[in-house]
C-alpha positions as a Markdown table, in Angstrom:
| # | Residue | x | y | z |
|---|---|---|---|---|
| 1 | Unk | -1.2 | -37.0 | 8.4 |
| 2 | Unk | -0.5 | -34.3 | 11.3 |
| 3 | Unk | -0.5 | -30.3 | 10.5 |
| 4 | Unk | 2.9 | -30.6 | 10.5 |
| 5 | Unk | 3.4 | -33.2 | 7.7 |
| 6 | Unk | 0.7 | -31.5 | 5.6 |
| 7 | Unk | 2.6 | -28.2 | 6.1 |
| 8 | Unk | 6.0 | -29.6 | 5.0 |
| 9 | Unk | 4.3 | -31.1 | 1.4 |
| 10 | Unk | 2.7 | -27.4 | 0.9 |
| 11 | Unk | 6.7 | -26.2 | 1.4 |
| 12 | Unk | 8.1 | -28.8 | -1.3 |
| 13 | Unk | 5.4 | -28.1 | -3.7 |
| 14 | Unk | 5.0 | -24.4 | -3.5 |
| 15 | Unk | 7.5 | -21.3 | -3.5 |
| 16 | Unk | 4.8 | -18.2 | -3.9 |
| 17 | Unk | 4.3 | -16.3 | -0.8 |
| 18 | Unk | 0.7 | -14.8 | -1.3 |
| 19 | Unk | -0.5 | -18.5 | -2.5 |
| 20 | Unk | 0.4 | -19.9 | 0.5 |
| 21 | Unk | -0.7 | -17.0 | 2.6 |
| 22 | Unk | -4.0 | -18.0 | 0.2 |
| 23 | Unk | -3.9 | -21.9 | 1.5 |
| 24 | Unk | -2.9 | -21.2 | 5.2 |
| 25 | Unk | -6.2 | -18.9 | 4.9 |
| 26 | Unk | -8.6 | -21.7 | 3.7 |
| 27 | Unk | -7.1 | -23.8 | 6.6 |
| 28 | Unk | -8.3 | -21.5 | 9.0 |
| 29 | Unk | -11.5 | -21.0 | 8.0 |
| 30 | Unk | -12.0 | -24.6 | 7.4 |
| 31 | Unk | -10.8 | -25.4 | 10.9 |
| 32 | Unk | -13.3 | -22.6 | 11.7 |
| 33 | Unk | -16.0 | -24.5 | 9.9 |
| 34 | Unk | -15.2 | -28.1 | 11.3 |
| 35 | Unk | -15.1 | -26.7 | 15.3 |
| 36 | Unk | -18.3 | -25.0 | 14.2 |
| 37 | Unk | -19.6 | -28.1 | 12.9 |
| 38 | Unk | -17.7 | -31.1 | 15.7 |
| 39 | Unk | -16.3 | -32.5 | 12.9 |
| 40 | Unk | -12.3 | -33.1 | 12.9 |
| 41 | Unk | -10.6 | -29.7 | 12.8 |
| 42 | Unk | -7.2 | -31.0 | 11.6 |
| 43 | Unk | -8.3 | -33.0 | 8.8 |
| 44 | Unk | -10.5 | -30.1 | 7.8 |
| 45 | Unk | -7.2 | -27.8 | 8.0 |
| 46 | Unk | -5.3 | -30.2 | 6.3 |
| 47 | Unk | -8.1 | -30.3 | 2.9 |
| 48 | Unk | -7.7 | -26.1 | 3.4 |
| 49 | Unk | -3.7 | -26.1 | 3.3 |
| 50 | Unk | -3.6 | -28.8 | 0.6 |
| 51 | Unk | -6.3 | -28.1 | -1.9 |
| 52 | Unk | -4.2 | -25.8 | -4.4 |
| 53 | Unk | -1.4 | -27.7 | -3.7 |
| 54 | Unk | -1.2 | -28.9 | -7.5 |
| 55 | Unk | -1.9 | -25.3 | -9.0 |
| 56 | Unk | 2.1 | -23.8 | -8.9 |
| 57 | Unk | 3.6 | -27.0 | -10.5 |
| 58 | Unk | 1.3 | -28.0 | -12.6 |
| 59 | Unk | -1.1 | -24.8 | -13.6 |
| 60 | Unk | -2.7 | -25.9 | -16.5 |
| 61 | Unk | -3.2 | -29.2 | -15.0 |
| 62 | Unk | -4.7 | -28.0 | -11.8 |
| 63 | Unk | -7.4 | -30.2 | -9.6 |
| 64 | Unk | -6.1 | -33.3 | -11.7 |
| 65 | Unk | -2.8 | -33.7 | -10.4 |
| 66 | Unk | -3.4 | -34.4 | -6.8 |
| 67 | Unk | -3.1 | -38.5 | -6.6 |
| 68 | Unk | 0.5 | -38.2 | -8.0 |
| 69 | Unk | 1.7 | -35.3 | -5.9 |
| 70 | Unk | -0.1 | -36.7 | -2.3 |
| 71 | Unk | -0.3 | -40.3 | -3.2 |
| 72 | Unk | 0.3 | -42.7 | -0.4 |
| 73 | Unk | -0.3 | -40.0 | 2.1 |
| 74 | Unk | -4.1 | -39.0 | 2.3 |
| 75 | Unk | -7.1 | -41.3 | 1.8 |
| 76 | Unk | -9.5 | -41.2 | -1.3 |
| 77 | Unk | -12.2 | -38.5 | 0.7 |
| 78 | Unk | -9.5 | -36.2 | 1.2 |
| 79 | Unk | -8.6 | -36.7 | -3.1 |
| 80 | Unk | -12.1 | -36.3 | -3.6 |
| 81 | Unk | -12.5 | -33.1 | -1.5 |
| 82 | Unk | -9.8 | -31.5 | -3.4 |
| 83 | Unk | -10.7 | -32.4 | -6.9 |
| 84 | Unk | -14.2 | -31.1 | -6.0 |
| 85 | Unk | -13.1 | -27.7 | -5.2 |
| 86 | Unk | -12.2 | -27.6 | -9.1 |
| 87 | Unk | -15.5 | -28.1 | -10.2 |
| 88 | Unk | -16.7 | -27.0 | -13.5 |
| 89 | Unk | -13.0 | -24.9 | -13.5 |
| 90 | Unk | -11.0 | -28.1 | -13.9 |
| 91 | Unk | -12.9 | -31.2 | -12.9 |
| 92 | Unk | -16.3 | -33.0 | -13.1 |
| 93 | Unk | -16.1 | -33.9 | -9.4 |
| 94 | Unk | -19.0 | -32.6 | -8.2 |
| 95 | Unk | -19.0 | -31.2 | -4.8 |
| 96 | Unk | -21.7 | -33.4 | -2.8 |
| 97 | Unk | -20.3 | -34.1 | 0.7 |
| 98 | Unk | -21.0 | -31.4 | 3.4 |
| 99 | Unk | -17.1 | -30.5 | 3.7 |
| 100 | Unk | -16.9 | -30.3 | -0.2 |
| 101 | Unk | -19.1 | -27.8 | -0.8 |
| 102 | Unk | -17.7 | -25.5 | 2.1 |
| 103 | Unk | -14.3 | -25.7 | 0.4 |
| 104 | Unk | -15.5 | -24.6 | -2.8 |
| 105 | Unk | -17.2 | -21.5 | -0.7 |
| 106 | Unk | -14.3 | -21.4 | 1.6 |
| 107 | Unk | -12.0 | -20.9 | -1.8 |
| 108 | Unk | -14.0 | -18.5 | -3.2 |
| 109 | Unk | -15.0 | -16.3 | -0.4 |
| 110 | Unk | -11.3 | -15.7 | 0.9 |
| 111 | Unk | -10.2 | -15.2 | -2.9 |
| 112 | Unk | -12.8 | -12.3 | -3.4 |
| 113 | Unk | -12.0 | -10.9 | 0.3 |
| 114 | Unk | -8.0 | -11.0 | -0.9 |
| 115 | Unk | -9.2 | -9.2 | -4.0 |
| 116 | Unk | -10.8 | -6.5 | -1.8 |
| 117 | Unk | -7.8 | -5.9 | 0.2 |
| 118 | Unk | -5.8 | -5.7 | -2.3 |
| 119 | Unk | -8.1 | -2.6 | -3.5 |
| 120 | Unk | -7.2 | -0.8 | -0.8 |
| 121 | Unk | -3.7 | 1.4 | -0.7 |
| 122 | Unk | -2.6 | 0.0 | 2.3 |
| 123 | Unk | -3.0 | -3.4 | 1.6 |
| 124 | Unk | -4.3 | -4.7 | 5.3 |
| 125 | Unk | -7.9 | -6.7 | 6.0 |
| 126 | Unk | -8.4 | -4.5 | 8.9 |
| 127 | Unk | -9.1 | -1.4 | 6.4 |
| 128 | Unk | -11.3 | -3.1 | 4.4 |
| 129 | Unk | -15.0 | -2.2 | 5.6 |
| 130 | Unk | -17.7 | -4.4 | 5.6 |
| 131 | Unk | -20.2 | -2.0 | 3.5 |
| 132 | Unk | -17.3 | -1.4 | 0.4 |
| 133 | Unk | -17.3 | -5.7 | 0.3 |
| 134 | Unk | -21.0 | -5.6 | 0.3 |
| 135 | Unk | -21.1 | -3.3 | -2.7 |
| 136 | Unk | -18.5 | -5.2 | -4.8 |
| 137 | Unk | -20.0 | -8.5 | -3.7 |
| 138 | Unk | -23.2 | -6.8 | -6.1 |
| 139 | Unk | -21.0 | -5.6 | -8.9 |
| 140 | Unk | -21.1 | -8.4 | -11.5 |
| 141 | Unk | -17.7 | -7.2 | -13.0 |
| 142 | Unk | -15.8 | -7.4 | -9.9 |
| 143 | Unk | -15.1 | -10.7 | -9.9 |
| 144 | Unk | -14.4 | -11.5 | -13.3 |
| 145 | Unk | -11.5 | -8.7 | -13.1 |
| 146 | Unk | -9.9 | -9.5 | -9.8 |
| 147 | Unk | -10.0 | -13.5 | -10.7 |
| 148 | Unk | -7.8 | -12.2 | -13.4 |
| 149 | Unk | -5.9 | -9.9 | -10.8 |
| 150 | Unk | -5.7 | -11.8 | -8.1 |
| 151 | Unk | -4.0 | -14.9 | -10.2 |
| 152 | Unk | -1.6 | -12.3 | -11.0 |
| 153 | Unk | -0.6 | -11.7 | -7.7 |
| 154 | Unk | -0.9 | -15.6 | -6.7 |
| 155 | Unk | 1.2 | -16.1 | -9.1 |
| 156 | Unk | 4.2 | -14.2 | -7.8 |
């Protein structure tokens, strides 16, 4: 599957602006991640665009529903991948496999950053400074709050 094909399935299964600003941000920084580590930048980028690709159709059902929407398209590693990103959320897939566990950090990471930008009045990445980050990263009820906020805006 090219960019373009894995681009077209996000489109039929999603309809929410800010998620899929949230999945073409995972692809990057997983393309990022596989040129960083010579491993195959467009599969990475595919896992990134895909791996929520269950969570507007089927929320409750999310990380469970991926063989039925991608089935005869992507190979069982690229399944397992996504399912693993769910982990102790949704699924018992256990992250093991090196790009597996930098999804789940890749998903988290760009959710809190999105949670800090949206702190700030004007809404851009480029005002957020790295020091304010560094003190919410410490702030144990940051994240508990903006998971809630942040689904709130995903969700629209």
């Amino acid at each position: 599957m090219n960019r373009e094909e894995a681009y077209k399935i996000l489109e039929k299964n999603m309809t929410k602006p800010n998620l899929i600003k949230h999945c073409l941000a995972v692809e990057a920084v997983m393309k990022h991640f596989a040129e960083m580590n010579n491993e195959d930048t467009e599969y990475w980028g595919n896992v990134g665009l895909l791996h929520d690709i269950d969570y507007e159709l089927y929320p409750e059902e999310h990380c469970k529903k991926y063989k039925e929407v991608l089935k005869d398209v992507v190979d069982y590693d690229f399944i397992r991948t996504l399912e693993s990103h769910g982990h102790e959320l949704c699924t018992e897939v256990r992250p093991e496999k090196f790009m597996e566990k930098i999804l789940i950090t890749i998903d988290q990471l760009t959710g809190f950053i999105t949670a800090c930008v949206l702190m700030k009045p004007s809404k851009k990445l480029e005002d957020v400074e790295m020091a304010s980050m560094l003190k919410k990263w410490k702030r144990k009820d940051f994240a508990s709050r903006n998971t809630k906020r942040e689904n709130r805006i995903l969700d629209k």
